[in-house]
ChimeraX commands (.cxc) that place a marker at each C-alpha (Angstrom):
marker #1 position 0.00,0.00,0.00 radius 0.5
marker #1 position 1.52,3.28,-0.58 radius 0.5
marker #1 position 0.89,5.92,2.10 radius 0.5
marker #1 position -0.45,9.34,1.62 radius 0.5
marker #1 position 2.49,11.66,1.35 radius 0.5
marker #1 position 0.61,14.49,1.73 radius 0.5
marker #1 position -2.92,14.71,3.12 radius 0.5
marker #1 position -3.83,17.53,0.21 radius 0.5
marker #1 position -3.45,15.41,-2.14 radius 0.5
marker #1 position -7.68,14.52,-3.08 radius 0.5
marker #1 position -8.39,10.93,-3.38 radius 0.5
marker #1 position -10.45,9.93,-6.25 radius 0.5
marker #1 position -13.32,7.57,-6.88 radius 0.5
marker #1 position -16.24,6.90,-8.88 radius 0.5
marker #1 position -18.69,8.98,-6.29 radius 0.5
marker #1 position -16.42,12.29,-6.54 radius 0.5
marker #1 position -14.03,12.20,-10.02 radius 0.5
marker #1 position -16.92,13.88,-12.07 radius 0.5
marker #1 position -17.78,16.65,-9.63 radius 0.5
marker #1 position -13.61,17.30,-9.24 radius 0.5
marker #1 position -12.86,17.84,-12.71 radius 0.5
marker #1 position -15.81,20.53,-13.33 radius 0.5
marker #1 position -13.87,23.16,-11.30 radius 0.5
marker #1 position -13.41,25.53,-12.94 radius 0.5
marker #1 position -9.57,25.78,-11.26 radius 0.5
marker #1 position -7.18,23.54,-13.13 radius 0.5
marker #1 position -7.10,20.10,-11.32 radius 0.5
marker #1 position -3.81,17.82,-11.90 radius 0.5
marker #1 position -4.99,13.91,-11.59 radius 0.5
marker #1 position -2.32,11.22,-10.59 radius 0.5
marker #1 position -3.60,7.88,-12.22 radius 0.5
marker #1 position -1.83,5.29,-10.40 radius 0.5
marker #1 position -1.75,1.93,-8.78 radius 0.5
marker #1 position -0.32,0.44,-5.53 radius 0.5
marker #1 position 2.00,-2.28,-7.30 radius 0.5
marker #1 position 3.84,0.07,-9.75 radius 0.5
marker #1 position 6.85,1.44,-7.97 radius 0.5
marker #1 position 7.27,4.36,-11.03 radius 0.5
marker #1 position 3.59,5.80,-9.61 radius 0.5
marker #1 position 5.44,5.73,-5.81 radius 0.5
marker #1 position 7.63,7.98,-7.15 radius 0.5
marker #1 position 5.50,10.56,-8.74 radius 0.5
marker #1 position 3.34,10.50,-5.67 radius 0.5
marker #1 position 6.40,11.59,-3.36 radius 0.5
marker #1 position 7.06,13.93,-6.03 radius 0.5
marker #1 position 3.89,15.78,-6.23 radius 0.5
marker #1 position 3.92,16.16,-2.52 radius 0.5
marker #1 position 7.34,17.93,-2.31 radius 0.5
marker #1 position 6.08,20.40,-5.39 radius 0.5
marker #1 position 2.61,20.47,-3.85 radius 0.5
marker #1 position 3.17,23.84,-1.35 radius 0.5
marker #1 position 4.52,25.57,-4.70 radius 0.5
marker #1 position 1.45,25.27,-6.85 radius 0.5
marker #1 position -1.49,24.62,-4.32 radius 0.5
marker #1 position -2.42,28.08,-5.20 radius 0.5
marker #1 position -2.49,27.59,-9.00 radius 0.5
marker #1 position -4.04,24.17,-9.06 radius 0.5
marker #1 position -5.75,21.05,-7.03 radius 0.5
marker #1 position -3.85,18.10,-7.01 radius 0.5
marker #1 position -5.81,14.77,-7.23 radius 0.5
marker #1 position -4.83,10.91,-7.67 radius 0.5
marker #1 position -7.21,7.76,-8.61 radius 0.5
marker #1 position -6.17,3.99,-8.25 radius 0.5
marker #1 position -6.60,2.37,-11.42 radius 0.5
marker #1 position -7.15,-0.76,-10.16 radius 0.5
marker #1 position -9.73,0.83,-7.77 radius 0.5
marker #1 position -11.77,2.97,-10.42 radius 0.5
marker #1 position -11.20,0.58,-14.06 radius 0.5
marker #1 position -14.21,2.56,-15.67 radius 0.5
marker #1 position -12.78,5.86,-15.07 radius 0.5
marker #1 position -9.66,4.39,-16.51 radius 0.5
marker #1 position -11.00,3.41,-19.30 radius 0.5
marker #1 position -12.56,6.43,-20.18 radius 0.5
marker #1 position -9.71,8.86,-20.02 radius 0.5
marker #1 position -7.66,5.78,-22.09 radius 0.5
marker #1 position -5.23,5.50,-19.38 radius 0.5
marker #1 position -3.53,2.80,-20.89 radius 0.5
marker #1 position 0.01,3.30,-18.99 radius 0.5
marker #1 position 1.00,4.54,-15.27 radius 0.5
marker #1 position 1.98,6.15,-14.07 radius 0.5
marker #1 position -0.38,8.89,-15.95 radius 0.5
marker #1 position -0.97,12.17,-14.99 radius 0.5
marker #1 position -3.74,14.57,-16.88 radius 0.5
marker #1 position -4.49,17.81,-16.15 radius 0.5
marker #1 position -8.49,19.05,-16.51 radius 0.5
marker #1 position -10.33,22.31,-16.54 radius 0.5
marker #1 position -13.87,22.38,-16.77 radius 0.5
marker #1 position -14.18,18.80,-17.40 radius 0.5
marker #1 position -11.57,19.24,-20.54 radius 0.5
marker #1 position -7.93,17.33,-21.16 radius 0.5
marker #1 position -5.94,20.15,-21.15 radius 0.5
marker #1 position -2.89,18.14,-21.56 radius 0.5
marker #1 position -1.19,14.87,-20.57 radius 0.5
marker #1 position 2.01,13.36,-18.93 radius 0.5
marker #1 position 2.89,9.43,-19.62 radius 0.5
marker #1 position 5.39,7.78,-17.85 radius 0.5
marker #1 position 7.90,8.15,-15.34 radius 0.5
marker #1 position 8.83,11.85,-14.99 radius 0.5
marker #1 position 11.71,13.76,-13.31 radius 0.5
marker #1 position 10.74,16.78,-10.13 radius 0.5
marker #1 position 11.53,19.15,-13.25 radius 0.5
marker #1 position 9.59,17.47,-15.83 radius 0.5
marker #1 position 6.37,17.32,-13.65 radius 0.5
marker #1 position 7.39,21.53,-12.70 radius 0.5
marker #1 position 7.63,22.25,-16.12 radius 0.5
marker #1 position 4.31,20.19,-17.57 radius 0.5
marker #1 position 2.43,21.88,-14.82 radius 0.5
marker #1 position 4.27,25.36,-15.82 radius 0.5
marker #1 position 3.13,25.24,-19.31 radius 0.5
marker #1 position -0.23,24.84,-18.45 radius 0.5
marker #1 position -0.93,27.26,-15.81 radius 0.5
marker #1 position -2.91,30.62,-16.93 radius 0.5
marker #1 position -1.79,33.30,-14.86 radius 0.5
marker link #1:1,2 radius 0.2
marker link #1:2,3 radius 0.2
marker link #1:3,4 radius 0.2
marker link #1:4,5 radius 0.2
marker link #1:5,6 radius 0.2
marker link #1:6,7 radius 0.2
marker link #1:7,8 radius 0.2
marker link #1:8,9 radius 0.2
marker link #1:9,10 radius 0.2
marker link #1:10,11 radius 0.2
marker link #1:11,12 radius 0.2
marker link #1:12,13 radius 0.2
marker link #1:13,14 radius 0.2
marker link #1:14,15 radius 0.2
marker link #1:15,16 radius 0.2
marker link #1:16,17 radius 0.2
marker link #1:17,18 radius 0.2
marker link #1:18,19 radius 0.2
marker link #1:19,20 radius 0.2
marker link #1:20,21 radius 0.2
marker link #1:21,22 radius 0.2
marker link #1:22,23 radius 0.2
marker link #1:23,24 radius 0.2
marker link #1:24,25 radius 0.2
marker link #1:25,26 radius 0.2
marker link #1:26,27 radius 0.2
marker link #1:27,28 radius 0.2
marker link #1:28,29 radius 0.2
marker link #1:29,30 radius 0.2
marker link #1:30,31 radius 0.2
marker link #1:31,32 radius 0.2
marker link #1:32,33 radius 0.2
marker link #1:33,34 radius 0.2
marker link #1:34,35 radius 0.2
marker link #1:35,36 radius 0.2
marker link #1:36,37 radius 0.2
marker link #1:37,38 radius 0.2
marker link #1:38,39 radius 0.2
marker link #1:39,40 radius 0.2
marker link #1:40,41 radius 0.2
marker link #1:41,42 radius 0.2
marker link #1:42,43 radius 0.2
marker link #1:43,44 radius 0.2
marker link #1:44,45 radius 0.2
marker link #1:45,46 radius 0.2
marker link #1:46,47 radius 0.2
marker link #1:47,48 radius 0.2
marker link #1:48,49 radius 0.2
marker link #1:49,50 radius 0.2
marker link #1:50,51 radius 0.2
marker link #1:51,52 radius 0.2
marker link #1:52,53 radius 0.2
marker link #1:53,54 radius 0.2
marker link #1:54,55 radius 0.2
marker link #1:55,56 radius 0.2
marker link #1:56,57 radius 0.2
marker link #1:57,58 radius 0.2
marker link #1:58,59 radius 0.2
marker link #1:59,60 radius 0.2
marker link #1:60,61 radius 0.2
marker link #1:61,62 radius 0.2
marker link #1:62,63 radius 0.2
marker link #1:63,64 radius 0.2
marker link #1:64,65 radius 0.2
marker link #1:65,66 radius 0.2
marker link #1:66,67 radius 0.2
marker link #1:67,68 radius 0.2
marker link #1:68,69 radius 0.2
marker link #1:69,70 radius 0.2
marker link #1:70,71 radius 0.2
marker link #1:71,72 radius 0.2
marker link #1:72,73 radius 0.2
marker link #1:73,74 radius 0.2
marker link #1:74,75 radius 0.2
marker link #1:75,76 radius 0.2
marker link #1:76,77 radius 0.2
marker link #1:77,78 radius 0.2
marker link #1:78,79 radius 0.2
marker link #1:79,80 radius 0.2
marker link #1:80,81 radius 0.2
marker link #1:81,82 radius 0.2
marker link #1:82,83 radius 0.2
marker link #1:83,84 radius 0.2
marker link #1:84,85 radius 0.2
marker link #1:85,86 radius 0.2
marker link #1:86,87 radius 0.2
marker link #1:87,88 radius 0.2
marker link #1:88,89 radius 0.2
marker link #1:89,90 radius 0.2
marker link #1:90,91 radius 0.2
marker link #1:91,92 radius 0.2
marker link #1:92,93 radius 0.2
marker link #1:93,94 radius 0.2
marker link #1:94,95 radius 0.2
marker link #1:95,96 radius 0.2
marker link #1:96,97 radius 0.2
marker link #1:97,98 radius 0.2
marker link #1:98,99 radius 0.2
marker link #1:99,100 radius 0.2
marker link #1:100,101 radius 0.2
marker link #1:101,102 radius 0.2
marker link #1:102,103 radius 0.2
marker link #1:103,104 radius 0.2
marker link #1:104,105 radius 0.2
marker link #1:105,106 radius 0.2
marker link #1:106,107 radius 0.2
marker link #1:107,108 radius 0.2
marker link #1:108,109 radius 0.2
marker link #1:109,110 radius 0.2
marker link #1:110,111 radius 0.2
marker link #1:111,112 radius 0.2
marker link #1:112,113 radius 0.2
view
């Protein structure tokens, strides 16, 4: 089981992932699972970047293996996976093991000041 790095982080299931991703604040979801040891790593990662952009942006994560029809119908065919929404939009998506820098940057990019 991995353990919640940082309580901040929202926790998402089938009862809440709609409602989430209609803010209209740019929401950053963590599609992971608690076997893959690449997802452990971007969870510890988005909790030590997490008191820079808490202002910009609500960090989220959902267990694939906990939530398979959500999965399936944001094609998350790879973890870990992070998308960002707005409004209930894709406004862009990370696949794969990613560096501090690379997840600063991806979030960066997107970000509307």
């Amino acid at each position: 089981m991995v353990p919640d790095m940082n309580n901040n982080i929202i926790v998402l299931n089938e009862e809440n992932f709609k409602k989430t991703i209609e803010n209209t604040k740019l929401i950053l979801v963590d599609f992971w699972a608690t076997w893959c040891n690449p997802c452990k790593s971007v969870l510890l990662i988005l909790s030590e970047i997490y008191d820079e952009f808490c202002e910009k942006l609500i960090f989220a994560k959902l267990n694939v293996d906990k939530n398979p029809k959500i999965t399936s119908q944001h094609n998350v065919r790879s973890i870990p996976t992070l998308i960002l929404f707005q409004n209930k939009k894709i406004i862009d998506i990370k696949i794969g093991l990613c560096t501090k820098e690379e997840i600063k940057l991806f979030i960066k990019k997107n970000i509307r000041n």
